[in-house]
C-alpha positions as CSV (number, residue, x, y, z in Angstrom):
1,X,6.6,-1.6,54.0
2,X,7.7,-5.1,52.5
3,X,4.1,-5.0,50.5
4,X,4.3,-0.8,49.3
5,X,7.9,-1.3,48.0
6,X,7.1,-4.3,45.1
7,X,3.9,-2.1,44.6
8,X,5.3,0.7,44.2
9,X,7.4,-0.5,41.4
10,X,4.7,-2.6,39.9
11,X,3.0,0.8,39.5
12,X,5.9,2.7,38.2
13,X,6.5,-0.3,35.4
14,X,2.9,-0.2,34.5
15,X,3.2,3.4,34.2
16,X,5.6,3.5,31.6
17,X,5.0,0.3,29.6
18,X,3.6,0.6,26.7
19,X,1.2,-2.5,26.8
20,X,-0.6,-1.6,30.3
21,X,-3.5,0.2,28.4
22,X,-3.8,-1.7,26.0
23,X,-2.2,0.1,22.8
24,X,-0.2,-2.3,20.5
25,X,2.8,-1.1,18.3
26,X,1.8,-1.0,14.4
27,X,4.3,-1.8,11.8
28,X,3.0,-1.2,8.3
29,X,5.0,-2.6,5.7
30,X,4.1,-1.8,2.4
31,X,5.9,-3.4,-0.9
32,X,7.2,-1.6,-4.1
33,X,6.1,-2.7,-7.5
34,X,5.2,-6.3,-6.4
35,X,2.9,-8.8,-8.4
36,X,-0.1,-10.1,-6.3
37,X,1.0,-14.2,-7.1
38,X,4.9,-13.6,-6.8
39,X,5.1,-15.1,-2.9
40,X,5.3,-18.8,-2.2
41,X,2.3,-19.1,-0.3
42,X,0.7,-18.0,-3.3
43,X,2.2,-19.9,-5.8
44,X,5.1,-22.6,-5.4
45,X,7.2,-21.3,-8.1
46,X,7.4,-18.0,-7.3
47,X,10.2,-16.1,-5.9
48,X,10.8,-17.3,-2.6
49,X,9.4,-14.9,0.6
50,X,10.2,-17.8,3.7
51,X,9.3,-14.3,6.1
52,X,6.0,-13.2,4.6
53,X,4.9,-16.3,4.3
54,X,5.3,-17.1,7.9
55,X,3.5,-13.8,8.5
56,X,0.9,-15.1,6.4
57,X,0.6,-18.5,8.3
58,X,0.8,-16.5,11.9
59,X,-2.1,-13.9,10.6
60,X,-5.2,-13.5,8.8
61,X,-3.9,-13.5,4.9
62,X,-6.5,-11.8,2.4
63,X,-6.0,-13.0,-1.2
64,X,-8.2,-11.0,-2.8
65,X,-7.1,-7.6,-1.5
66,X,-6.7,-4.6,-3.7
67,X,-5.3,-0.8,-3.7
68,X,-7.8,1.7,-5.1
69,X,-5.4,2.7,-7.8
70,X,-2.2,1.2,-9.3
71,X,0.8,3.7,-9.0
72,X,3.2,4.3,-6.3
73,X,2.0,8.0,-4.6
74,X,-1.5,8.0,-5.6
75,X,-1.5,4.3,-3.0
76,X,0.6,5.6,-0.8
77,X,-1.4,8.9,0.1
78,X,-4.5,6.3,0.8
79,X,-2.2,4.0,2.8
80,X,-1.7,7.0,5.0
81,X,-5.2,9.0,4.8
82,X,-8.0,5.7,4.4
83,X,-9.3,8.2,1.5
84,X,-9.8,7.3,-2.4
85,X,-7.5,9.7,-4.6
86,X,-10.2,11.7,-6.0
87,X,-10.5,12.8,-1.9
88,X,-7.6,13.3,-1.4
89,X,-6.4,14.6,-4.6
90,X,-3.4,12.8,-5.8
91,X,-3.7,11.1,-8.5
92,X,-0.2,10.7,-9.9
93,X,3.2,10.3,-9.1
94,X,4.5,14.3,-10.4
95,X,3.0,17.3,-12.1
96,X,2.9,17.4,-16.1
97,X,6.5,18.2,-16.9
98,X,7.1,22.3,-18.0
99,X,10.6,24.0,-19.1
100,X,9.7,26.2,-16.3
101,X,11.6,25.1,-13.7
102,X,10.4,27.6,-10.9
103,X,6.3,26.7,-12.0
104,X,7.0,23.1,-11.9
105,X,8.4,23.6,-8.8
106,X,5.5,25.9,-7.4
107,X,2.9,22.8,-8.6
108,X,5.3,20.4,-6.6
109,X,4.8,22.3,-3.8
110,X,0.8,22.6,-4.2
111,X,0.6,18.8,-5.1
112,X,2.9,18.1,-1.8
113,X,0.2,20.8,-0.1
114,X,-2.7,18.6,-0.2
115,X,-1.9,16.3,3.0
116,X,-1.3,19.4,5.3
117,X,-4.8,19.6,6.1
118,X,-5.6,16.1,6.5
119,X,-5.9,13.9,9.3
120,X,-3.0,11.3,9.0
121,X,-2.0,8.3,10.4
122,X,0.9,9.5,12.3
123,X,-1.1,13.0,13.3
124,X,-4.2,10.7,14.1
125,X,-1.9,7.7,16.6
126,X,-0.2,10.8,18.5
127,X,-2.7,11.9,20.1
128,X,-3.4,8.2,21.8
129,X,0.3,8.7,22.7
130,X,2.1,7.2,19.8
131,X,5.6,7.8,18.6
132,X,6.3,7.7,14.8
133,X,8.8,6.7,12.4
134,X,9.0,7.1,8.6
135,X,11.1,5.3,6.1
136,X,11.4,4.5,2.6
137,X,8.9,5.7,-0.1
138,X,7.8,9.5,1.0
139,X,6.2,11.8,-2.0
140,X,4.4,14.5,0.6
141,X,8.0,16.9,1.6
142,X,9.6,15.8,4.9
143,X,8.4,13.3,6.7
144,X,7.0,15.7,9.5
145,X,4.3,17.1,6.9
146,X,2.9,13.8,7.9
147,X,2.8,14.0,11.2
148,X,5.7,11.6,11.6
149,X,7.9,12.1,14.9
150,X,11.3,11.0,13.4
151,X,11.8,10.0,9.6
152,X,15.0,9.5,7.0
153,X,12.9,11.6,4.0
154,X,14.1,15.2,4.3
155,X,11.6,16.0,0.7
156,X,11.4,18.8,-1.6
157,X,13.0,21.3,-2.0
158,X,15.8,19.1,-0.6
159,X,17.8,17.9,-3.1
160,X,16.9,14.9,-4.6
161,X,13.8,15.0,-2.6
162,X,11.4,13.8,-4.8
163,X,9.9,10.6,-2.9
164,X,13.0,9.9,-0.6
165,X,16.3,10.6,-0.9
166,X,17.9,9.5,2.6
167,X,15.1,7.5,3.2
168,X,15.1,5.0,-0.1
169,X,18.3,3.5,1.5
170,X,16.2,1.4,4.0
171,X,15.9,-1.9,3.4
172,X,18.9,-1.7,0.0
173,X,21.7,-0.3,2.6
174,X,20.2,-0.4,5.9
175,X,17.8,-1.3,8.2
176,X,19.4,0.4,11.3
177,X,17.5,3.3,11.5
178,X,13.8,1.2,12.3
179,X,16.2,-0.8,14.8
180,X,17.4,2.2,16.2
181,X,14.2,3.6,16.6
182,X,12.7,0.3,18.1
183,X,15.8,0.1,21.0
184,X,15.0,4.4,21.7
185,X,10.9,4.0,22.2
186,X,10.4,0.0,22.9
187,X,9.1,1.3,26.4
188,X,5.9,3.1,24.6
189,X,3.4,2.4,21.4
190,X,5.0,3.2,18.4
191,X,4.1,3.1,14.8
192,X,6.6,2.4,11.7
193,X,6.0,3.2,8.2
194,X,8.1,0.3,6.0
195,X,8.0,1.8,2.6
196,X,10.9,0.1,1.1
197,X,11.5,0.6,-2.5
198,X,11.7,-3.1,-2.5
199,X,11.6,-4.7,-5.1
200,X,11.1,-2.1,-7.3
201,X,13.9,-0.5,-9.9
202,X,16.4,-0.1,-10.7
203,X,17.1,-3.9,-9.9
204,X,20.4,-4.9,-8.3
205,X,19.6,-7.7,-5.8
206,X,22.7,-9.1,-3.9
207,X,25.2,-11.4,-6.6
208,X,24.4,-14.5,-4.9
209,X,20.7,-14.1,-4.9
210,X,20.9,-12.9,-8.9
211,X,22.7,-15.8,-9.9
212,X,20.3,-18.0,-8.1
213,X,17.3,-16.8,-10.2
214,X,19.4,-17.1,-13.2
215,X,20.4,-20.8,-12.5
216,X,16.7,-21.6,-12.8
217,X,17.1,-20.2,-16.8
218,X,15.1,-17.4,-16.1
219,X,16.2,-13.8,-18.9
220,X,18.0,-11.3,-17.1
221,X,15.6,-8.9,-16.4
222,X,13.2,-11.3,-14.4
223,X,16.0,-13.0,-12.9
224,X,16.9,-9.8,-11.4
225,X,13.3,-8.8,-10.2
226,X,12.6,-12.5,-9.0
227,X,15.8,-11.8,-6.9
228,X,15.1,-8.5,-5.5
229,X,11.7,-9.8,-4.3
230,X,14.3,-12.3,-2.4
231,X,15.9,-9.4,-0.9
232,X,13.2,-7.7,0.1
233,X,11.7,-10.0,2.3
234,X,15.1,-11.2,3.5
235,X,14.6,-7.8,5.2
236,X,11.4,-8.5,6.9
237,X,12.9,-11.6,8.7
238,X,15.0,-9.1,9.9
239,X,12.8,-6.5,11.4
240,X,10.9,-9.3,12.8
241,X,13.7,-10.7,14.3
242,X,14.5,-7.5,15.7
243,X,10.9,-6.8,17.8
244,X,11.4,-10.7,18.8
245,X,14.5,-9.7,20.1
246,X,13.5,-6.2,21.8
247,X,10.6,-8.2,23.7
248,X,7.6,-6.4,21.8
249,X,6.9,-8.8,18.9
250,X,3.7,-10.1,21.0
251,X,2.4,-6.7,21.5
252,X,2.8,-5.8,17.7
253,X,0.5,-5.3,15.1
254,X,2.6,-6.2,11.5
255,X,0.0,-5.3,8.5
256,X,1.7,-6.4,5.3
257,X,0.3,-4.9,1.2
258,X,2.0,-3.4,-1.5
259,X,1.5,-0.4,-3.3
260,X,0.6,-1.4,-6.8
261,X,1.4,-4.4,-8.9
262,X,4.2,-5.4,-11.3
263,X,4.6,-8.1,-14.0
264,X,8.2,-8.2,-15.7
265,X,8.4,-7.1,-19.7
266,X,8.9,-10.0,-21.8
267,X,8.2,-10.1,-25.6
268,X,5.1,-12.7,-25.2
269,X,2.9,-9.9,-22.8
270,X,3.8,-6.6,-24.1
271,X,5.1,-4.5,-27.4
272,X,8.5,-4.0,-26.9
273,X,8.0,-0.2,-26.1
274,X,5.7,0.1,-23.5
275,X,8.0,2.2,-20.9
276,X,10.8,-0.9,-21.3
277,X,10.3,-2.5,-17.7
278,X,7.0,-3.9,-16.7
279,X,3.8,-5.4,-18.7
280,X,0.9,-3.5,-20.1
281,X,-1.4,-4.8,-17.2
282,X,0.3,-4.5,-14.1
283,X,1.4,-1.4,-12.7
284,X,-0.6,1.7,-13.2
285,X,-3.2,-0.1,-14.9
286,X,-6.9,-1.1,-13.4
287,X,-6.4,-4.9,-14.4
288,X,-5.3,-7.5,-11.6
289,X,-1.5,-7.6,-12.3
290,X,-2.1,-3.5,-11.3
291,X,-4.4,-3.5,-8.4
292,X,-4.7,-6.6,-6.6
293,X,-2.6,-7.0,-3.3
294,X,-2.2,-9.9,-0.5
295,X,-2.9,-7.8,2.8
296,X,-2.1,-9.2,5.5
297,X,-3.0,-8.4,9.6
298,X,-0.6,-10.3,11.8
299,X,-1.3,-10.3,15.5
300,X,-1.4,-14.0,16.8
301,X,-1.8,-12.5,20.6
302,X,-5.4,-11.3,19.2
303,X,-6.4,-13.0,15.7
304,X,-6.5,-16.7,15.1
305,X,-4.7,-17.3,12.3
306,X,-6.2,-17.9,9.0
307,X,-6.5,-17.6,5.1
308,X,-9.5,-16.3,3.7
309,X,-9.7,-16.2,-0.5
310,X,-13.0,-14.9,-1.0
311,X,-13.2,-11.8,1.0
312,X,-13.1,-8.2,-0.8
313,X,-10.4,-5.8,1.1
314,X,-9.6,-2.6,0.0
315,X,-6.3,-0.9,1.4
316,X,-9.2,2.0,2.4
317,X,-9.3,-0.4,5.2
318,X,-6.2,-0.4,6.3
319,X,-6.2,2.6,8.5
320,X,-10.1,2.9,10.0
321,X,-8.7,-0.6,11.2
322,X,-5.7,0.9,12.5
323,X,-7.6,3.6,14.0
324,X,-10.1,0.9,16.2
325,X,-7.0,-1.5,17.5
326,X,-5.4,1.2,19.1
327,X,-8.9,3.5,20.7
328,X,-8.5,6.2,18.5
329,X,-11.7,7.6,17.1
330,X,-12.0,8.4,13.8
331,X,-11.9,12.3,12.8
332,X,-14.5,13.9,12.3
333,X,-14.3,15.7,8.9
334,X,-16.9,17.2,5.9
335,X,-18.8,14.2,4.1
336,X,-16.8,14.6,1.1
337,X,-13.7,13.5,3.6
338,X,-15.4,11.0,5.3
339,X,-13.2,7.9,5.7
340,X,-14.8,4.9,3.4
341,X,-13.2,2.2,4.7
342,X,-14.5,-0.5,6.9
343,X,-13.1,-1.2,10.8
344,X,-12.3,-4.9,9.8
345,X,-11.5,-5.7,13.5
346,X,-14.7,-7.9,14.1
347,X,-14.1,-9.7,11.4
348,X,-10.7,-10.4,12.2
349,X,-11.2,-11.6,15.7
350,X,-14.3,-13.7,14.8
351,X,-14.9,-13.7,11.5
352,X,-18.1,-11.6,11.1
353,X,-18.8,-11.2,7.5
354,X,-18.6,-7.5,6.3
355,X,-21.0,-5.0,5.5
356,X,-20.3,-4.9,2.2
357,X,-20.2,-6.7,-1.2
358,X,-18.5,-4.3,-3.7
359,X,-14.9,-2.5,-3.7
360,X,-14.1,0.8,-6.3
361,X,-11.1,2.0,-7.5
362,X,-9.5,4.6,-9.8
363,X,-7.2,5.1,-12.8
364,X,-4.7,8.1,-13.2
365,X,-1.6,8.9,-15.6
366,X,1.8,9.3,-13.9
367,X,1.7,12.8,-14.4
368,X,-0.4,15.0,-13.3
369,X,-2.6,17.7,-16.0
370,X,-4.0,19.9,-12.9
371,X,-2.6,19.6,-9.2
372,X,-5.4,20.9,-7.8
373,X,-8.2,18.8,-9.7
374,X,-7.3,15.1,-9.5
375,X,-10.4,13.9,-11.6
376,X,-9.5,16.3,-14.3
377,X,-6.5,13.1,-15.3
378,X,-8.5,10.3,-14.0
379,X,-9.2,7.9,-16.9
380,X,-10.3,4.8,-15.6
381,X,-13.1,3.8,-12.7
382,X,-13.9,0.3,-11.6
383,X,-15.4,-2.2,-9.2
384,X,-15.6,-5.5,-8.1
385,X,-18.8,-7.2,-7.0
386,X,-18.3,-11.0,-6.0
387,X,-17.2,-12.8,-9.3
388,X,-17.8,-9.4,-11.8
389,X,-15.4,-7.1,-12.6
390,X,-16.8,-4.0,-14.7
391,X,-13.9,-1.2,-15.7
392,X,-14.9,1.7,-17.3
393,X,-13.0,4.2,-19.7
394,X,-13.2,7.7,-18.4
395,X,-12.7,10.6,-20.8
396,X,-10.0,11.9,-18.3
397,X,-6.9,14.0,-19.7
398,X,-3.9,12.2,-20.1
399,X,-1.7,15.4,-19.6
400,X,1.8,14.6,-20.7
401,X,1.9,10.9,-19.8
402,X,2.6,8.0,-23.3
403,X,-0.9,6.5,-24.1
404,X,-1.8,4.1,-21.0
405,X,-5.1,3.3,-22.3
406,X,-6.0,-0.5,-23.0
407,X,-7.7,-2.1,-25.3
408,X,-10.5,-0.4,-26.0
409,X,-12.9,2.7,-24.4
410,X,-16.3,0.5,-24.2
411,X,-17.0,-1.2,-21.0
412,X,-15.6,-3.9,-19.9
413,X,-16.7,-6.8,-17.9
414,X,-14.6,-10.0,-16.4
415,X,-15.9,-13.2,-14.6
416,X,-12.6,-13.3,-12.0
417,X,-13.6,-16.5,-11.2
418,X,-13.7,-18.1,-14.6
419,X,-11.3,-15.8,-16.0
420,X,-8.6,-14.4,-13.8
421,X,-6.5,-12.8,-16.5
422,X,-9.1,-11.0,-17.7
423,X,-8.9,-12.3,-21.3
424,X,-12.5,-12.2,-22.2
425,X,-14.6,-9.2,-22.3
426,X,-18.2,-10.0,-21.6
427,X,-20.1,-6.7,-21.7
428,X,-22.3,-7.3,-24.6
429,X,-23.0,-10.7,-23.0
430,X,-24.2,-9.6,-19.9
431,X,-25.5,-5.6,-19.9
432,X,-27.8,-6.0,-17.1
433,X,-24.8,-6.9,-14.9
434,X,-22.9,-3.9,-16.8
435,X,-25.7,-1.6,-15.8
436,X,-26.0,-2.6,-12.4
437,X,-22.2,-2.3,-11.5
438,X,-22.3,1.0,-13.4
439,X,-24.9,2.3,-11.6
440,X,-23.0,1.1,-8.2
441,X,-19.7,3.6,-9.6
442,X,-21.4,6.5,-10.5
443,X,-23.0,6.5,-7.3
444,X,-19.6,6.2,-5.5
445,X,-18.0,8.4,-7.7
446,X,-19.5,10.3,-10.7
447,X,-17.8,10.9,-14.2
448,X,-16.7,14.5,-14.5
């Protein structure tokens, strides 16, 4: 009897702990309108991130990661599926604006339609017996169109219920909810979507951390921005602190990108008109300051920390990777659905080098000409292949978005190594490379 008593409760603890079987939390944390080189472990002089870059040092930090295209929903939606945008059809952030408020609504709701029949993160983790939790950034209604279990984004038709309403106050007001949430299901797995919209607009960072950034003589507007990206990882220290604190830290998976790039306006890198906030080339465009991303997977318990800067990751990764940490298969779905990213879990316990040398991505306009036809507004395709960069103008429609194309319609090839910023085009220099990569996107994804 002395023996079956401290069994008995042995069994009843593993019975309900979360960890027994081998299913870690996830904690996806995904940044707003954040440049690829503004964190200190990327660059000394950047805006300082003490917390992500200590989740950088504790896990395996990917330099060269990137988001398959450059604007907020379009990312989002393949944070959440693993699919490109032309599958799963959002391309933009709204439909082409109408006077007709009722048929603008009606194409909200079809756009917003689109991730009911998909397999989701959150639909996909509950069936191994996670509980989820949305916050922040959410485009697709409320939060239970996405399979989410509890969530702050009630959506359209709700009143301002565009990509958030209760939920944009995470992170800016509060971060009580994801603590809440942590203290009510600690005893289980559990899976929390971070969405912050951190450090995106409109920027107003806490007074003390503005007029630090303008101390340094920095304008204004970057001051501000420089600041918010302060704030925002001020607010990581403190979810991390809170899963130290609730015992589960060890047992969680934190995977850490951002949604699209940003690069403050400033006379010297844009006209003075283009949309009055960020640079030419960073968000929504398909140059680096637009698409390129840290990622990082921190999970010390499993994978030796390290920095890698030559590997190619795609945020198409992100949740087939998901999917093989916690034993949950993928789904099994028509070939034009397939999921095209790459289980990076062997490489990330023991570095086995990928199956794969190039990455693709896509180019839309913030709004949207056809809701049910996402390639009918896609202008630009691309990939990367080791050094080469090729980006191709497609003749896609613009709808009613300003003129977002760059530079030129001709192809366009960069040497990333030798030129980072993408300064010099090299396609008449090399058009056997130019071919060759061309070949590699039409494959992936034809031209309309």
């Amino acid at each position: 009897m002395r023996l079956i008593v401290p069994l008995l409760f042995m069994f009843l603890f593993l019975a309900g702990n979360a960890f027994a079987d081998g299913k870690p939390n996830i904690v996806l944390i995904i940044s707003d309108d954040h440049a690829w080189f503004d964190y200190t472990f990327v660059r000394p002089d950047a805006p300082e991130t003490p917390h992500i870059d200590r989740l950088a040092k504790e896990g395996i930090t990917f330099t060269r990661g990137y988001v398959p295209t450059a604007l907020c929903r379009a990312s989002l939606m393949t944070y959440l599926t693993g699919l490109y945008p032309h599958q799963h059809k959002t391309g933009g952030n709204d439909p082409n604006h109408i006077a007709d408020k009722a048929e603008y609504d009606r194409r909200r709701e079809q756009l917003i339609a689109h991730i009911d029949p998909l397999p989701t993160l959150p639909k996909m983790l509950k069936e191994a017996g996670y509980v989820s939790l949305q916050t922040g950034k959410w485009w697709e209604g409320n939060f239970s169109r996405g399979g989410f279990d509890e969530g702050m984004t009630r959506g359209f038709p709700e009143p301002g219920g565009r990509h958030g309403d209760d939920g944009l106050d995470i992170g800016r007001k509060t971060m009580q909810p994801i603590f809440d949430f942590i203290d009510k299901h600690k005893e289980r797995p559990f899976f929390i979507w971070y969405a912050p919209m951190l450090p995106h607009d409109p920027h107003t960072p806490p007074q003390e951390l503005l007029d630090k950034y303008v101390a340094k003589g920095y304008p204004t507007a970057r001051a501000k921005y420089e600041a918010m990206v302060e704030w925002f990882d001020q607010t990581i220290g403190q979810l991390v602190d809170k899963l130290k604190q609730s015992g589960v830290y060890d047992h969680t998976v934190i995977i850490y990108a951002a949604d699209n790039g940003w690069i403050p306006l400033s006379p010297e890198s844009a006209p003075s008109d283009w949309k009055k906030v960020f640079a030419p080339r960073s968000k929504s465009s398909p140059y680096e300051g637009g698409v390129r991303t840290p990622i990082i997977v921190s999970w010390a318990k499993e994978y030796p920390p390290r920095r890698d800067d030559s590997t190619l990751i795609s945020t198409i990764d992100i949740v087939p990777t998901i999917l093989a940490i916690t034993g949950v298969k993928r789904p099994e779905m028509p070939a034009e659905l397939a999921l095209p990213g790459l289980d990076l879990t062997d490489f990330l316990q023991t570095g086995t080098p990928l199956n794969r040398d190039t990455i693709f991505g896509e180019g839309f306009g913030h709004d949207i000409p056809n809701v049910n036809d996402a390639v009918q507004g896609r202008l630009y395709r691309w990939c990367i292949e080791g050094q080469w960069k090729l980006l191709l103008s497609d003749s896609g429609d613009p709808g009613t978005n300003p003129d977002i194309k760059y530079d030129t319609d001709q192809p366009q090839l960069f040497d990333l190594f030798a030129d980072p910023a993408e300064t010099k085009n090299l396609a008449a220099e090399h058009p056997d490379i130019v071919q060759r990569l061309k070949s590699k996107i039409d494959q992936w994804s034809p031209a309309p």
